[in-house]
C-alpha positions as CSV (number, residue, x, y, z in Angstrom):
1,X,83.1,78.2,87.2
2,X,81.7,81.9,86.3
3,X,80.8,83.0,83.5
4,X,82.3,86.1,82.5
5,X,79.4,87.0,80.7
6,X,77.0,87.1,83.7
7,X,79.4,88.7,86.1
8,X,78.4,92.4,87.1
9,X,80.2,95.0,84.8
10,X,81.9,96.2,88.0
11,X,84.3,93.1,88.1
12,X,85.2,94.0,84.4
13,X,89.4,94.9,84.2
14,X,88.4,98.4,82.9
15,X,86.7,99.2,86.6
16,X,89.8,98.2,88.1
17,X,91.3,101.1,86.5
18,X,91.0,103.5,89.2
19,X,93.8,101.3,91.2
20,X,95.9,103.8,89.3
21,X,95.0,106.4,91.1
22,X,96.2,105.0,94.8
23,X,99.1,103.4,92.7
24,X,100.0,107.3,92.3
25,X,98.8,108.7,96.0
26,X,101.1,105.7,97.1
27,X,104.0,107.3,95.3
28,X,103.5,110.9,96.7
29,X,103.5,109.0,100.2
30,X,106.4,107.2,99.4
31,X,108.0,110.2,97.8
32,X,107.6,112.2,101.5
33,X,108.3,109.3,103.5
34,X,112.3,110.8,104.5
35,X,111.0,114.7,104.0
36,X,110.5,115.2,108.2
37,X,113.8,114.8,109.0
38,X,115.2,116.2,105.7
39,X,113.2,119.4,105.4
40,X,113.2,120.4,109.5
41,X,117.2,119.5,109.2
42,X,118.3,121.1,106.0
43,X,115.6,123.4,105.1
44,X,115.0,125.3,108.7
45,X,118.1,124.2,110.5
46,X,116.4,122.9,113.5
47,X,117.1,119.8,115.6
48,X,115.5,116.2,116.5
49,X,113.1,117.7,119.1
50,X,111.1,119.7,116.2
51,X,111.3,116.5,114.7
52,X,110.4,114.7,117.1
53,X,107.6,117.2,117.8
54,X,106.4,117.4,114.0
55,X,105.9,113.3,113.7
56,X,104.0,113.3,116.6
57,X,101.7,115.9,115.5
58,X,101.4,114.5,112.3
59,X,100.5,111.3,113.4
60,X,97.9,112.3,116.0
61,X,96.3,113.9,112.9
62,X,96.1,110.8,111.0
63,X,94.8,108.6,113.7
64,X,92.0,111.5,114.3
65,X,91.5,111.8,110.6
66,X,91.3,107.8,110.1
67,X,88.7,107.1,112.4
68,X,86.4,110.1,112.0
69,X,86.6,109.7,108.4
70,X,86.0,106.2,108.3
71,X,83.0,106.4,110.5
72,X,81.6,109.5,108.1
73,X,81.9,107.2,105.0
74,X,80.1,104.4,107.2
75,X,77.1,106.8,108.2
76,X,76.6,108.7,104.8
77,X,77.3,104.8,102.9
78,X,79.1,106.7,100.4
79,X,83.2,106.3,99.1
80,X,83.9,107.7,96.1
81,X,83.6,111.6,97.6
82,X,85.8,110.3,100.7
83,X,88.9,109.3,97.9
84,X,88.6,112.6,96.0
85,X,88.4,114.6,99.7
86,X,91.6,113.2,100.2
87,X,93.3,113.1,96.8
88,X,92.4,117.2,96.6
89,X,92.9,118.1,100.1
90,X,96.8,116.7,100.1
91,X,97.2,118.5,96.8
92,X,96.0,121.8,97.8
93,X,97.4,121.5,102.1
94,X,100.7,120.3,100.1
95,X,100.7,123.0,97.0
96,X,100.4,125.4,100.4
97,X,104.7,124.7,101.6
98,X,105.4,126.6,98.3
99,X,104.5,129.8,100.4
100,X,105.4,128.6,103.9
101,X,108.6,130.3,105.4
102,X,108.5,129.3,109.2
103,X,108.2,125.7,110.8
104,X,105.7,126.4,112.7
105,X,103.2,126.4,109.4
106,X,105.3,123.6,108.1
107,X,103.9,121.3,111.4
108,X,100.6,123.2,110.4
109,X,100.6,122.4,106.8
110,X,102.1,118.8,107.6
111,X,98.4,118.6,109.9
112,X,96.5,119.7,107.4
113,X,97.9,117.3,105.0
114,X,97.6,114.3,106.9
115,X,94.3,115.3,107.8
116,X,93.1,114.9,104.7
117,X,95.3,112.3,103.2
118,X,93.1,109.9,105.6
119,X,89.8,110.9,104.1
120,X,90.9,108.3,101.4
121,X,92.4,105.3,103.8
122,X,89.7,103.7,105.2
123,X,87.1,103.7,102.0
124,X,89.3,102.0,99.8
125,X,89.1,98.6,100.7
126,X,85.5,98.8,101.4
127,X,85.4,99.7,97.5
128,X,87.6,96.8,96.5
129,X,84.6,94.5,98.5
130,X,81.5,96.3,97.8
131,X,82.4,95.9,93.9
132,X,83.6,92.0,94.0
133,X,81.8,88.7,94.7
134,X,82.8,88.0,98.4
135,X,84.5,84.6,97.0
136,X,87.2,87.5,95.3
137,X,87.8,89.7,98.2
138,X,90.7,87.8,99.5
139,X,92.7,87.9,96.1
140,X,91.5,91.1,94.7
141,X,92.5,92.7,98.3
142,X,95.8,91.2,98.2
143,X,96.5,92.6,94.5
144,X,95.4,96.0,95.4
145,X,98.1,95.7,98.6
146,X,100.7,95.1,95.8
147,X,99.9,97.4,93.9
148,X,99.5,100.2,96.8
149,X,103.6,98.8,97.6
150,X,104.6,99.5,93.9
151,X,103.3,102.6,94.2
152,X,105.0,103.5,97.6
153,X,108.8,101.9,96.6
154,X,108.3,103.7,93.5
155,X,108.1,106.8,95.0
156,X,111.0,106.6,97.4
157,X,113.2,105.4,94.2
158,X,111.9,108.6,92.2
159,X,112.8,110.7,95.6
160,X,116.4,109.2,95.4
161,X,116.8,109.5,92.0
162,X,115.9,113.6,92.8
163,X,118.0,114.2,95.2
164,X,120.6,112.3,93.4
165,X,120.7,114.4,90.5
166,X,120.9,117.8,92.9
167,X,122.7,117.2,96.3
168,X,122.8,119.5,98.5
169,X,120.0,121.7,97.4
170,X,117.4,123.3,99.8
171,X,115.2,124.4,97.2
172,X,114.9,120.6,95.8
173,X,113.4,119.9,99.1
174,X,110.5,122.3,98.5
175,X,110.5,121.4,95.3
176,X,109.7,117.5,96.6
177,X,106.6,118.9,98.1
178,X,105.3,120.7,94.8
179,X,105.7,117.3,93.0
180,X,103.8,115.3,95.7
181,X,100.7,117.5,95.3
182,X,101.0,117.4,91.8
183,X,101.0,113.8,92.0
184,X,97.9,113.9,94.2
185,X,96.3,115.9,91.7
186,X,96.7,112.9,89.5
187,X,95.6,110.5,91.8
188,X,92.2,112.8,91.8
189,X,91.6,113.2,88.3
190,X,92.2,109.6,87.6
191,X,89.4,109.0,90.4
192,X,87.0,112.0,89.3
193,X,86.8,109.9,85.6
194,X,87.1,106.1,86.5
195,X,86.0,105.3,89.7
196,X,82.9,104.7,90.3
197,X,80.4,104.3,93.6
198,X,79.8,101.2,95.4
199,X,77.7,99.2,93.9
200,X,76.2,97.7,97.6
201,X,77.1,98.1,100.9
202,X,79.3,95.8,103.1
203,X,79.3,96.7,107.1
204,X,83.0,96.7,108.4
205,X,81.9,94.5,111.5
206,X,80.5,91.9,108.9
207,X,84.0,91.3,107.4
208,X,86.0,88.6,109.9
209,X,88.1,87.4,106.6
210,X,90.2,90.3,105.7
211,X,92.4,92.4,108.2
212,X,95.3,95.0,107.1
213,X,98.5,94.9,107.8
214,X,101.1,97.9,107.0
215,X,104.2,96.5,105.6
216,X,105.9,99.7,106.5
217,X,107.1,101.2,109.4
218,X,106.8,104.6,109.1
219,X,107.8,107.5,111.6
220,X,104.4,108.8,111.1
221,X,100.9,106.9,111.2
222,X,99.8,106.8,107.8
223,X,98.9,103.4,106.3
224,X,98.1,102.6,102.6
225,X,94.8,101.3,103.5
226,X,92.7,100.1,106.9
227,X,89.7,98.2,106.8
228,X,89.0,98.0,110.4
229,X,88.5,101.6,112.4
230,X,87.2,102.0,115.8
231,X,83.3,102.9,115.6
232,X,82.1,106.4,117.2
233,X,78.6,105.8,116.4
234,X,76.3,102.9,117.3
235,X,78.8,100.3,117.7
236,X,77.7,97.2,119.3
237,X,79.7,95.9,122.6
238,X,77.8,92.6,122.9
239,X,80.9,90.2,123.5
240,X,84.0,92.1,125.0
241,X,87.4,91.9,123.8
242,X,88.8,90.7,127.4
243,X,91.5,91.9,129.7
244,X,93.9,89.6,128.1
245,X,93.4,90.9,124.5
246,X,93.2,94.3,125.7
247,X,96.4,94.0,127.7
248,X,98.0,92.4,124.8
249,X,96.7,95.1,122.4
250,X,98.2,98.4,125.2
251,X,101.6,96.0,124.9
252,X,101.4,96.4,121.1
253,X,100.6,99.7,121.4
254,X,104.1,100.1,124.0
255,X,106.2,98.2,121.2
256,X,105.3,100.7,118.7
257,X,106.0,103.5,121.1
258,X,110.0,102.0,121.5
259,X,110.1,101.5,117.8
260,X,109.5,105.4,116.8
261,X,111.6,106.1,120.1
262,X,114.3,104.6,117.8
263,X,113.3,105.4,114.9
264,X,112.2,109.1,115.1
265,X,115.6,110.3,115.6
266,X,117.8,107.9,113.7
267,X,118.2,110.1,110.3
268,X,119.1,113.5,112.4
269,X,121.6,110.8,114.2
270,X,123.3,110.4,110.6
271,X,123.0,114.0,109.9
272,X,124.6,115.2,113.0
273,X,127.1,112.1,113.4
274,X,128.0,111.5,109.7
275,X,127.1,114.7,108.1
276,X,124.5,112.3,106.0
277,X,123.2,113.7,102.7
278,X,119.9,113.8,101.2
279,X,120.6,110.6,99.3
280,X,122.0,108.8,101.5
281,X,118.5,108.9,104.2
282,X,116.2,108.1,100.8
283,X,118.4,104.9,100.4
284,X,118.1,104.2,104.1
285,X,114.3,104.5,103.8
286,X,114.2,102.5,100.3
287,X,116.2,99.9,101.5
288,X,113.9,99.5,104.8
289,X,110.8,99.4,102.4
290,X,112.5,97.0,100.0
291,X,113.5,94.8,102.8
292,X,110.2,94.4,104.5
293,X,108.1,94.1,100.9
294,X,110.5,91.0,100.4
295,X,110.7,89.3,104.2
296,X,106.1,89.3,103.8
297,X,106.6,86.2,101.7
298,X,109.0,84.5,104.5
299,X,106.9,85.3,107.3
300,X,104.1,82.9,107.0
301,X,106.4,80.1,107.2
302,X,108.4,81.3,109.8
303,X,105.4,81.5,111.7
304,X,104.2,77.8,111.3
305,X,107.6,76.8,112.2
306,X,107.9,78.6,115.3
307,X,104.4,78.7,116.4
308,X,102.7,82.0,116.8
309,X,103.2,81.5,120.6
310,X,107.1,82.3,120.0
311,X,107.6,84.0,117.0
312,X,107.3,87.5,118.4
313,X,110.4,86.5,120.4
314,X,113.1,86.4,118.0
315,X,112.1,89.9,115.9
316,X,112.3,91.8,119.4
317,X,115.1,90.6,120.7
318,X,117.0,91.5,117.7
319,X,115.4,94.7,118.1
320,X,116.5,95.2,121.3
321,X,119.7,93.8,120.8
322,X,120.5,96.5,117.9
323,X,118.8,99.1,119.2
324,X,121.2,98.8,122.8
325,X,124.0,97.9,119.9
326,X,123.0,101.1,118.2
327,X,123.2,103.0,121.4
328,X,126.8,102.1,121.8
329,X,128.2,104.5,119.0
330,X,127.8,107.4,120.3
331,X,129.2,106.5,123.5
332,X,132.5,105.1,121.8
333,X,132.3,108.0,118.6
334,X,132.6,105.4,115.9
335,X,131.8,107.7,113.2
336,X,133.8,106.8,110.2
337,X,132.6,106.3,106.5
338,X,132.4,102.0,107.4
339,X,130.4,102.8,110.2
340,X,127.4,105.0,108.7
341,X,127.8,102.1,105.7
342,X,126.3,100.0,108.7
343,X,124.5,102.1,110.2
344,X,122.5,102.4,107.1
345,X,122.1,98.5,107.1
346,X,120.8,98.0,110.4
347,X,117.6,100.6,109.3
348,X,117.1,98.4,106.7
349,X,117.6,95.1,108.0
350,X,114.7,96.8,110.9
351,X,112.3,96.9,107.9
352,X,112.9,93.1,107.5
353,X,112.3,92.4,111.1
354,X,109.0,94.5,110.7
355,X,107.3,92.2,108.5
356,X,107.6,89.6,111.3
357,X,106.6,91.5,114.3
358,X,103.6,92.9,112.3
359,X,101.9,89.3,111.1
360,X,102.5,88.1,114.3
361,X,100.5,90.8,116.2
362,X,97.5,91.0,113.8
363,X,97.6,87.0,113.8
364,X,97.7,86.6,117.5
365,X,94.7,89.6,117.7
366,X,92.6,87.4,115.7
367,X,93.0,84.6,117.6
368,X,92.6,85.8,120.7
369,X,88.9,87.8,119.8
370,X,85.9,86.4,119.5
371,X,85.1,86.1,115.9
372,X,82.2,88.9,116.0
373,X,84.8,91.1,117.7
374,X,87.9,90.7,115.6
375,X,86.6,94.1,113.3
376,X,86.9,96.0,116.7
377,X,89.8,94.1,117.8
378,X,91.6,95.1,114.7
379,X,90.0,98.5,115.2
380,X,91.6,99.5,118.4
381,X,95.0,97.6,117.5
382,X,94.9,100.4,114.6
383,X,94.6,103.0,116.9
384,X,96.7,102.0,119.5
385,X,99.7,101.7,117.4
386,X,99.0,105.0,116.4
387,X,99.1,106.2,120.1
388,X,102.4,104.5,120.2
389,X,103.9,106.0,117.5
390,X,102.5,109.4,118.6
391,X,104.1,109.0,122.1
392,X,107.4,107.7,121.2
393,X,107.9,110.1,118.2
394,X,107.2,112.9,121.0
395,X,109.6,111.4,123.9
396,X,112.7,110.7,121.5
397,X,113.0,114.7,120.5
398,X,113.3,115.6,124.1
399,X,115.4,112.3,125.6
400,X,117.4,112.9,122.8
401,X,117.9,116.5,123.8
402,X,118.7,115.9,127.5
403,X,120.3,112.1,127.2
404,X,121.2,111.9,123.8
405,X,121.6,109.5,120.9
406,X,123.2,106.8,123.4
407,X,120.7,107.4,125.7
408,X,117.4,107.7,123.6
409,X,118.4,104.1,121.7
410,X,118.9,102.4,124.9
411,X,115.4,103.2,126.0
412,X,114.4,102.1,122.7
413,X,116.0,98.8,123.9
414,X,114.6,99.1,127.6
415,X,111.3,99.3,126.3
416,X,111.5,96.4,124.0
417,X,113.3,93.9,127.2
418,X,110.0,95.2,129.5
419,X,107.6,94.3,126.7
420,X,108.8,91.5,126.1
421,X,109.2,90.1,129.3
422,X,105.7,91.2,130.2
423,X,103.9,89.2,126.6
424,X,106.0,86.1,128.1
425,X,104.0,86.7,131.1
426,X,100.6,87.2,129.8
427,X,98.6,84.2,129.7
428,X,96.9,84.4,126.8
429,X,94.5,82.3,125.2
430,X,94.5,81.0,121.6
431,X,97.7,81.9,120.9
432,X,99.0,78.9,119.7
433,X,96.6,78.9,116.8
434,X,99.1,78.6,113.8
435,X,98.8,81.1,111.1
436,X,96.0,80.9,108.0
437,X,94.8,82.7,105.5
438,X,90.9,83.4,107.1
439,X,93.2,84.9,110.0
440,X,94.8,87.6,108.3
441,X,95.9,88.6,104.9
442,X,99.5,89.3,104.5
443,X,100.4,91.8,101.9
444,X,102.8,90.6,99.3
């Protein structure tokens, strides 16, 4: 055993102090989680398509941000500027909506935000590592994942408590924004006095152990943390990934695409079909959060049980199931006060599918890479979920528009049946590998 004593004062509980400050940068992201939909709807009166249009956006700016930040940190071997960059950029890009009258600077500002916001996303697990014997990584990256999930359910609950207290009230909307920066200016000041820079260095390609999962499904791309990122510089393609993998990582990248086809317009579905309130989309979104934190810890199991081979298969076809199901409503104009009550339910019984479909993904991406590639396996998988959450945000605005809510969820199913039908036909190799603990790490 250790002793305490002869550890390096890193590992001491009082560094671990700046988890504090993502434990409050969590909370501004869970705070704005719903504030798309709510602030293009209520604030500036406009429609799914500038919804649509502003989650796509947004996300193409965090997959840009991720992976040219990421690979700046990995250059310059430095973290600790990387967290404050993006602590102080979101405060100031978000301070900015206080003077912003048009939604055109709104999808601006909402750029400029997530823009920065990545700066601090793909340095902080590298910091958890570079500061812990390698026999702690596991553990002490599982903690900080728990704590980065407090931070983001916290937030949502302190959104609905808001809105709550003032319903119906446009100005509590902007008002949502001027707290999130203020928050981020927490985050930064707590990191300005207790964090401190790496003690070594640790190469992402050297770390096989460790991979990220998000345990949220957002309707933009913005994860707590990413270890993995796709290299720009001097990244070494000695073994290839395969057509298999990479097929299987483009069918990923298609899933994610139907989700946010389904997902992107679902809370201006309840506004325009229920004349849903400000409160009610916060519960939708806590309750998804809440459910998919809580389905993590069932996962695993369900996994061994089915073997990684078919557990994809049940999530989906529930998916597509209630997305088709979904679909249906509009058609037949079922839109009574029981209805909404399930409509709600179904978005957050999705975020207990989630944590499923997401193990099973990174797992089976493992599996299948060579052990040297699994970094730029999980690199790409990263990036192509992005793509397909960039994609289908963008499509569901306009299907919407010409098709509309009956049409949009029913490609939301279509895509699911194709993708499904197509990872049944893919022969891939090392899939039947059964779940463990060097293959990924689940976030509790």
């Amino acid at each position: 055993m250790e002793n305490p004593e002869q550890l390096p004062v890193s590992l001491s509980p009082k560094w671990r102090l700046w988890y504090l400050a993502y434990i409050f940068s969590n909370m501004s992201g869970g705070l704005l989680t719903p504030m798309i939909p709510l602030f293009i709807s209520f604030y500036f009166h406009q429609g799914v398509v500038i919804v649509g249009i502003a989650s796509s956006l947004s996300s193409l700016a965090s997959v840009v941000a991720l992976i040219l930040w990421g690979n700046i940190s990995d250059n310059l071997k430095k973290r600790k500027i990387f967290v404050l960059i993006g602590f102080m950029g979101s405060f100031v890009s978000l301070f900015l909506i206080m003077f912003m009258g048009t939604v055109v600077g709104y999808i601006g500002i909402l750029v400029l935000y997530q823009f920065f916001a990545m700066a601090a996303v793909p340095v902080s697990t590298l910091l958890i590592i570079e500061n812990e014997h390698e026999s702690r990584w596991a553990k002490t990256v599982s903690v900080f994942s728990a704590i980065s999930t407090i931070g983001t359910v916290g937030g949502l609950a302190l959104g609905l408590a808001i809105v709550i207290n003032n319903p119906s009230s446009v100005f509590i909307l902007k008002f949502i924004y001027i707290l999130a920066s203020i928050i981020y200016l927490v985050a930064f000041i707590l990191s300005y006095f207790l964090l401190r820079e790496s003690t070594t260095t640790v190469k992402r390609s050297s770390i096989s152990a460790l991979f990220s999962i998000r345990n949220f499904e957002r309707t933009r791309y913005a994860p707590s943390y990413v270890l993995h990122i796709v290299k720009l510089f001097g990244a070494k393609r000695n073994v290839k990934l395969g057509s298999q993998l990479l097929i299987y990582l483009i069918l990923c990248g298609v899933l994610m695409m139907g989700f946010q086809i389904f997902f992107t317009p679902y809370p201006i579905f309840l506004i325009d079909k229920y004349n849903a309130t400000e409160p009610i989309i916060y519960s939708m979104y806590l309750m998804n959060s809440a459910f998919s934190v809580v389905s993590f810890n069932m996962a695993s199991g369900y996994i061994k049980r089915m073997s990684l081979e078919n557990a994809i298969y049940i999530p989906l076809i529930i998916r597509s199931v209630v997305f088709a199901a979904t679909g249906i409503i509009p058609f037949l104009g079922l839109y009574s006060f029981e209805y909404m009550i399930i409509v709600i339910l179904v978005y957050g019984a999705m975020g207990f599918v989630w944590s499923f479909i997401s193990i099973v993904q990174i797992t089976k991406v493992t599996t299948m890479a060579h052990k040297s590639a699994r970094g730029r396996a999980i690199g790409y998988y990263n990036s192509i979920l992005g793509a397909g959450q960039i994609l289908g945000a963008f499509i569901s605005g306009y299907f919407v528009s010409f098709y509309g809510y009956t049409g949009d969820f029913l490609l939301a199913s279509a895509v699911l049946i194709i993708s499904i039908v197509s990872i049944r036909l893919l022969k891939q190799r090392g899939v039947s590998t059964p779940i463990t603990k060097s293959a990924v790490l689940a976030q509790k």
